[in-house]
N, C-alpha and C positions, 0 to 999 in steps of 0.2 A: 662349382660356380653358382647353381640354384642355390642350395643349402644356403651358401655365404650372404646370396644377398635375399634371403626367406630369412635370417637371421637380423641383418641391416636391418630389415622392416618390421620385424618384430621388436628388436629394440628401438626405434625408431615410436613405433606402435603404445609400446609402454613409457616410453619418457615423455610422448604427449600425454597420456594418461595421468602420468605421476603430476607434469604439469599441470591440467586439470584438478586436481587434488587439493593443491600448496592452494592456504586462505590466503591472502589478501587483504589488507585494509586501506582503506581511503578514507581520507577528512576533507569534507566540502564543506564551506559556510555556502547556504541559502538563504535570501531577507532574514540577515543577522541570524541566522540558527545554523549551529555545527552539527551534522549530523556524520558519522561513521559508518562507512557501509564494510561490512566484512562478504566475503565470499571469492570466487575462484575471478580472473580479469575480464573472463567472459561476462558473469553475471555483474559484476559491477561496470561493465563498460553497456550492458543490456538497461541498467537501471540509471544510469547517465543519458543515455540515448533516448530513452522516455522521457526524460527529464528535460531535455533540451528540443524533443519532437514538442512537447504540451508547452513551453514556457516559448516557442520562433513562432506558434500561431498569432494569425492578426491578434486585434481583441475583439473584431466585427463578428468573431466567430464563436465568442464566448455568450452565449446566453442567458446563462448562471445567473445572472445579477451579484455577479462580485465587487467591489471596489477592485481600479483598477493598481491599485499599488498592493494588493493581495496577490499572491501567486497562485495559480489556477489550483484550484480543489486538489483532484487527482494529482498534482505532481506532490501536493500539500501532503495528502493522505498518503503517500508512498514512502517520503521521508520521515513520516513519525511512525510508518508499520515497520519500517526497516529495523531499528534496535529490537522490537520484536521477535520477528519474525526471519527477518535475512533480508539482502537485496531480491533476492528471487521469488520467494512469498510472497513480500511484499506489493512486488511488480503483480506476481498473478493473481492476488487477490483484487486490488484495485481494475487490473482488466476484467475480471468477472464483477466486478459492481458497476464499472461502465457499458458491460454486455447487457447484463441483466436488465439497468435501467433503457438501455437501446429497443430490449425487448418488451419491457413493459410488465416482467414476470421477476421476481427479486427469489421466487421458489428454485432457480439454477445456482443459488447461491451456496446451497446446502451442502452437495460435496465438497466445498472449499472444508467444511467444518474435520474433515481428515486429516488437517493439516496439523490439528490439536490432538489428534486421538484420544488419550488419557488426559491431557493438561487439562484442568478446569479452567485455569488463569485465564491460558491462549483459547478457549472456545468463550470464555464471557467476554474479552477482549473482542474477538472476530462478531459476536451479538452486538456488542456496543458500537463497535466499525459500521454494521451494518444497518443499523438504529439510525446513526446520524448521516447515514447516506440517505437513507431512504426518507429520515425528515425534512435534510438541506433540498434533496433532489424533487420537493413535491409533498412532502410531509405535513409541512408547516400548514400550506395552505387548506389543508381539511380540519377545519375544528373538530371533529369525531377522532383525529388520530391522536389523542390524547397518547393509547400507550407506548408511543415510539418516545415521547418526549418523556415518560414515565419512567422507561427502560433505560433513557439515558441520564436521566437525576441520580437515581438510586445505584447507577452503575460510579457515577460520582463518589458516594460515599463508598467504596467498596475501595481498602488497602490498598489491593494489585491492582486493578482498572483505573481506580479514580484517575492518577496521574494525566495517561491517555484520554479517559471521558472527559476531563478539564478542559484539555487542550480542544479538544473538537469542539468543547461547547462556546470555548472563546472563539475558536473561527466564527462560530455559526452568530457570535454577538459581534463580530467585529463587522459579521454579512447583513447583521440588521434582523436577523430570522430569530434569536431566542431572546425573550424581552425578558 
């Protein structure tokens, strides 16, 4: 009787497992952008749920100075890390840039950069992510931090990045912040 149902739970055990495993994909349209998320239903039902925690807040709580027919930053920058990086990445790299600026310290941001180990792509990619967090987030307003804005021109012309560095920089015009 033990055995049989130590067996039950075992297989049991592994078919959640194997579930766990099987990708996934999902196609959402956000203000007019399709974006794809691949990963297991957990991590895409994790990266919808952020998505919908950041997009039911009032807008009294937005401080940003966004227009309000933009969609808040962070939900912004989660959907364009996604074909990068995964739903899951994604999601925790945006959590540690909303950490980091909570703490006032953008130096916590650094173990993120393991997520690229070898890729060069994905570590200039995660510099230029963090370039224009930290210019939208406060950046702009210091004339001396010229080399954030620097970091993110010249990430512009670069093949693999530009695509992505584009895109942030037209958020950041459409926010009124890159003239």
């Amino acid at each position: 009787m033990r055995s049989g149902m130590a067996s039950l739970i075992q297989r049991r055990t592994t078919d959640a497992a194997h579930h766990q495993k099987i990708m996934n994909t999902v196609t959402i349209t956000v203000n007019d952008n399709t974006v794809t998320l691949n990963g297991s239903y957990m991590e895409i039902a994790n990266v919808l749920l952020g998505l919908s925690d950041v997009t039911t807040q009032p807008a009294a709580s937005v401080a940003n100075n966004e227009p309000a027919e933009l969609a808040p930053f962070n939900a912004f920058l989660t959907v364009e890390l996604t074909p990068y990086f995964g739903a899951a990445a994604a999601t925790m790299i945006v959590t540690k840039l909303k950490r980091c600026r909570a703490i006032g310290d953008f130096r916590y941001f650094i173990p993120i950069y393991k997520l690229a180990k070898d890729d060069l792509q994905k570590r200039q990619l995660l510099k230029v992510v963090s370039a224009s967090y930290r210019y939208k987030f406060g950046g702009y307003k210091n004339p001396e931090q010229y080399s954030l804005r620097s970091e993110i021109k010249y990430a512009k012309a670069c093949d693999e990045c530009g695509k992505l560095a584009q895109v942030l920089v037209n958020r950041l015009i459409a926010e009124g912040l890159w003239k």
